[in-house]
C-alpha positions in Angstrom: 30.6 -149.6 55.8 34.5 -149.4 56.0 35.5 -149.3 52.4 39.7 -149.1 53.5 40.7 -152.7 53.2 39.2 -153.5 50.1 40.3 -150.4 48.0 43.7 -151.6 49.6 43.7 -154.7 48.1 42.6 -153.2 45.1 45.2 -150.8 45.0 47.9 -153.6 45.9 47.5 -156.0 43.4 47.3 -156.3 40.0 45.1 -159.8 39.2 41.6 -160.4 40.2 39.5 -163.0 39.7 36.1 -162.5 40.0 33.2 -165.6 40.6 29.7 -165.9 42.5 27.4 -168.5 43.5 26.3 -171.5 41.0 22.6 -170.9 39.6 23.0 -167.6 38.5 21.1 -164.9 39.0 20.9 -160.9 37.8 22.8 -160.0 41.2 25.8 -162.0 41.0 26.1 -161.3 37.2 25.2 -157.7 37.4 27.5 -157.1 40.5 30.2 -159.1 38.3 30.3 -156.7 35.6 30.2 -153.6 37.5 33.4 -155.0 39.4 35.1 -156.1 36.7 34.8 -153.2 34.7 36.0 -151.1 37.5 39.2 -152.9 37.7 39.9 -152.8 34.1 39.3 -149.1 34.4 42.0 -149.0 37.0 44.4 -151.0 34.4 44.2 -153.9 36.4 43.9 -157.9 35.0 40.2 -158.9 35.8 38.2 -162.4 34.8 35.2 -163.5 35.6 34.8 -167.4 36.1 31.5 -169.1 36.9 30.6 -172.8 37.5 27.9 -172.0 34.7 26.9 -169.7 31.8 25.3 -166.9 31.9 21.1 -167.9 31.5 20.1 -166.6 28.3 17.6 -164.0 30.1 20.7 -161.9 31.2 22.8 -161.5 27.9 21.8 -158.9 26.7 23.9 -157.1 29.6 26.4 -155.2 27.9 29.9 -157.4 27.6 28.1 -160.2 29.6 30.5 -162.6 26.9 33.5 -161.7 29.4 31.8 -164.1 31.8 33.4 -167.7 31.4 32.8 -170.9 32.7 36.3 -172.3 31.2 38.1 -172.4 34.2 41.8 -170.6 34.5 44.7 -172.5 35.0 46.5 -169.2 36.3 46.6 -168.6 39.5 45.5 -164.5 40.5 46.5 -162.3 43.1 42.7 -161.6 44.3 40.1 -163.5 44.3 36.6 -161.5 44.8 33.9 -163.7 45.6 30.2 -161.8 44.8 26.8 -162.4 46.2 27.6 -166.1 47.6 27.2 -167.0 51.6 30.2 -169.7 51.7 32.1 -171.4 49.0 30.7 -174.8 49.2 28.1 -172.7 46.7 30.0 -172.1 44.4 29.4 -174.8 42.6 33.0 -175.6 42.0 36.0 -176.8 44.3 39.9 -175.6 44.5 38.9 -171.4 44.6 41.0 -171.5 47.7 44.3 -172.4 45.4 43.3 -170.0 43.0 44.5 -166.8 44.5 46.6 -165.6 47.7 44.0 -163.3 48.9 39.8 -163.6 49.2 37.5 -161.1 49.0 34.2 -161.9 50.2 31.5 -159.3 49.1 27.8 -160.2 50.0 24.6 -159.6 51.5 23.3 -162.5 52.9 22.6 -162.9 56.5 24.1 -166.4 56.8 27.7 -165.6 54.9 30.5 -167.4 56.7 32.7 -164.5 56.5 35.0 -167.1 54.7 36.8 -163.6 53.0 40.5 -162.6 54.1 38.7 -159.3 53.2 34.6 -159.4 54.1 32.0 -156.9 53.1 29.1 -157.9 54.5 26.1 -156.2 55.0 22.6 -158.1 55.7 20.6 -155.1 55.4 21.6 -154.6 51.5 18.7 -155.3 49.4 21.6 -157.4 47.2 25.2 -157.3 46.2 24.6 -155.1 43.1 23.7 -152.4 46.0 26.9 -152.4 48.0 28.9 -152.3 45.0 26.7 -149.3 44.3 27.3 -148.1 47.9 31.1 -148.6 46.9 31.7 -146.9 43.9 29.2 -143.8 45.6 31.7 -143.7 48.1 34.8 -143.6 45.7 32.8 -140.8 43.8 33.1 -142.8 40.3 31.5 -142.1 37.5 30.6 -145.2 36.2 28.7 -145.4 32.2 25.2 -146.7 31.5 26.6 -150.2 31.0 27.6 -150.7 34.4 24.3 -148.6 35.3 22.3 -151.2 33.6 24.4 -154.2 35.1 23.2 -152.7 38.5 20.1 -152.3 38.1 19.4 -155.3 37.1 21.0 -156.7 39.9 18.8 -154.7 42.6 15.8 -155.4 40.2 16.2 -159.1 40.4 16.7 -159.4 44.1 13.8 -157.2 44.8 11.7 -159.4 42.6 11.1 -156.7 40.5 10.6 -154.4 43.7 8.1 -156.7 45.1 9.7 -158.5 48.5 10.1 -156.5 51.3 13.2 -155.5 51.5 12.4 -152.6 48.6 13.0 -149.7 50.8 13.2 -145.8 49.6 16.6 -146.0 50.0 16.6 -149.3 47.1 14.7 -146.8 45.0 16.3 -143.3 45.1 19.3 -146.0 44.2 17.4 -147.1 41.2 16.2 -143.8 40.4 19.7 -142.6 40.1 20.9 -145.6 38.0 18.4 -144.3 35.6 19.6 -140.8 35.4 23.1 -143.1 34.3 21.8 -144.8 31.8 19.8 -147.6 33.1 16.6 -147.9 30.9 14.0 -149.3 33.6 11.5 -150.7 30.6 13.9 -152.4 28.7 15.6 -154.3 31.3 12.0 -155.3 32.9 11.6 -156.6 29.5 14.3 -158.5 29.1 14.4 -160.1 32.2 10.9 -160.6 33.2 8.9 -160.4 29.6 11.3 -161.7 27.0 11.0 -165.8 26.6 11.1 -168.0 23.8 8.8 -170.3 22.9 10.6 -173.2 24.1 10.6 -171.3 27.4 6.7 -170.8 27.4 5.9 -174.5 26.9 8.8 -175.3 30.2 7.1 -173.1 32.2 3.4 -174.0 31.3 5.2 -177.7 32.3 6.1 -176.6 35.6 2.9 -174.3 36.4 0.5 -178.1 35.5 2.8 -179.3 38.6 0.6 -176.9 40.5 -0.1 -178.2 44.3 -1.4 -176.9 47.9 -1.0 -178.5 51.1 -1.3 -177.8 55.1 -4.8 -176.0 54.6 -3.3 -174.4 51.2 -0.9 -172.1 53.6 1.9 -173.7 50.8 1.8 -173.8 47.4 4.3 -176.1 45.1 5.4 -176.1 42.0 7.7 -179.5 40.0 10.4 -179.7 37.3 12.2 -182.5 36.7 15.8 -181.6 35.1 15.1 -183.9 31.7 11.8 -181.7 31.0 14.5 -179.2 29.6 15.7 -180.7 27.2 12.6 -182.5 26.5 11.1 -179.4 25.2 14.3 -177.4 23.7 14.2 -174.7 26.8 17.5 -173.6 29.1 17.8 -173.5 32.3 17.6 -169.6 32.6 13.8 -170.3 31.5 12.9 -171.5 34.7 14.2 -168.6 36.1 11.4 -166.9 38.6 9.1 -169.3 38.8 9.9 -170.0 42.3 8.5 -166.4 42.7 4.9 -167.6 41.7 4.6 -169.9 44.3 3.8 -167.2 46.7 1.1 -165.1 44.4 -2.0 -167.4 44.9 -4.4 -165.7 47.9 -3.5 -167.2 52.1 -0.5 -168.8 50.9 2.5 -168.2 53.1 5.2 -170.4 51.8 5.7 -171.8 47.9 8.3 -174.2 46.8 9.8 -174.7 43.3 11.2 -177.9 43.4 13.9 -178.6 40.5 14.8 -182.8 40.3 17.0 -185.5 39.2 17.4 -189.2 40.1 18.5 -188.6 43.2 19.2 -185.2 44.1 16.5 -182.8 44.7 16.5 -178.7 44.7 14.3 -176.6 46.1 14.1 -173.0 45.9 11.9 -171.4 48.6 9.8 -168.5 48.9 8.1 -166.8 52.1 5.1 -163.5 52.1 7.1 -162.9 55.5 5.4 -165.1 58.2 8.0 -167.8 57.7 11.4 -167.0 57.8 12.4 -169.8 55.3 16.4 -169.1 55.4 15.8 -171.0 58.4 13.8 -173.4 56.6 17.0 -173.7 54.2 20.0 -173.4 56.5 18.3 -176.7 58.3 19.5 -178.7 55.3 23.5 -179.0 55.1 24.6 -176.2 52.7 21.1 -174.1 52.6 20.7 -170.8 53.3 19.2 -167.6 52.3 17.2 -164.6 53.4 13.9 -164.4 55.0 12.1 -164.1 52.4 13.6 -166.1 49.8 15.9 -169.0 50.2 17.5 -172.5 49.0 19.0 -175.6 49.6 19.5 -179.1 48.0 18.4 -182.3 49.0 20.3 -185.7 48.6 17.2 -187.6 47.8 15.0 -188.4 45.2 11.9 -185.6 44.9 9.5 -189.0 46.3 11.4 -188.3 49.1 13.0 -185.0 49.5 9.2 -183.2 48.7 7.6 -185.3 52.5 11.1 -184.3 54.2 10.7 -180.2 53.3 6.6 -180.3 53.8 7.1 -181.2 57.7 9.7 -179.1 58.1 7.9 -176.4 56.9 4.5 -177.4 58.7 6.6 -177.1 61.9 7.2 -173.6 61.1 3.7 -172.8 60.3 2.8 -174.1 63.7 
């Protein structure tokens, strides 16, 4: 990786706003707060602005509050753009206006390279790692809360170091957030252990949605947006349930499909046999890795579910 330009535009400027893809997740909030607090270290004027708030799950990240979803009406000199493949996912239009430079820092294989600056590396088992990669390489001494905000990241795009792309290098990373800080129990806890009651009864919602199809090869899973508030949960409590879809025995592809009146999301989820980033980046905006991916539908789920099941039973062959 060729670090130059961006510690350039780091050193040249003095305001830097820092946002990542809508739906968030622990590796654009965990790569957020290790960036931000390594330009406040260096002095520099550094906010973090997201289309949403951070899921309850992921607050107990040290100085997590700094994250906002009030938009600035400033404009900054930097924009850094974490963990997201093209704006459009952003969740939120204008971020070209919002700064006269944009850094683009992200692993997925499908990024536009939409950056003035781009760091992007495919082979990164998430964000949270190149930032990792980057401070490594500016020999920083980062503290345990920016250990932990790292971690997290990795751990959550690893799915808890179970997809593939958990390498030895991903864990000698790991091991050495630890001996920074990170406490591997606790943050497990937190993330994947740690839900509230109204969260339980959401998710025991979603898992009676329950569904095979094509010869059980997929497996599906339903939750219609109102069910939230229905039964007093978040959002952030439906967090990783799109990972379950792949744990039941010959399934090859699961589907967690999130719904309103006439809009339909679905988060995908491949063992490896079905690249379903393709499967995503064949609906306008979708996108993602191998392994896990996801894109939105314009359609009601009566529809939207028929339309995703063929495409995906092409793939199976």
């Amino acid at each position: 990786m060729i670090w130059s330009e961006l510690t350039e535009s780091i050193a040249g400027n003095r305001s830097f706003l820092i946002s990542s893809h809508a739906s968030l997740d622990g590796d654009c909030i965990g790569s957020e707060l290790a960036m931000c607090w390594y330009l406040k270290s260096l002095s520099k004027k550094a906010m973090v602005y997201n289309f949403e708030a951070v899921p309850q799950k992921f607050a107990f990240l040290r100085d997590s509050a700094i994250l906002t979803k009030d938009r600035p009406g400033e404009r900054f000199d930097v924009m850094m753009v974490l963990d997201c493949s093209n704006p459009k996912r952003l969740g939120w239009d204008g971020s070209e206006g919002m700064a006269n430079c944009m850094v683009n820092i992200d692993h997925h294989r499908d990024n536009t390279n939409f950056g003035t600056i781009n760091i992007v590396s495919s082979t990164a088992a998430a964000t949270g790692q190149i930032i990792y990669d980057y401070f490594s390489h500016l020999k920083i001494d980062f503290p345990a809360s920016v250990a932990e905000a790292l971690y997290a990241a990795i751990l959550t795009d690893t799915g808890g170091f179970r997809f593939s792309n958990t390498t030895s290098a991903v864990l000698k990373i790991c091991a050495d957030l630890c001996d920074r800080g990170a406490d591997p129990s606790a943050i497990y806890d937190k993330v994947y252990a740690s839900f509230s009651p109204q969260g339980m009864m959401l998710q025991s919602r979603i898992w009676s949605t329950l569904a095979f199809h094509h010869n059980a090869a997929v497996c599906s899973m339903e939750m219609p947006y109102d069910l939230i508030e229905q039964v007093g949960a978040t959002y952030g409590d439906s967090e990783g349930m799109a990972d379950l879809t792949i744990i039941a025995e010959g399934v090859e592809v699961g589907i967690l499909m999130k719904y309103g009146p006439a809009q339909t999301h679905i988060s995908l989820r491949s063992r490896g046999k079905v690249d379903v980033g393709k499967i995503a980046k064949s609906i306008e905006g979708g996108g993602g890795h191998s392994c896990a991916a996801g894109c939105t539908i314009s359609l009601p789920l009566a529809q939207a579910k028929p339309k995703i099941l063929a495409i995906i039973a092409k793939e199976l062959g």
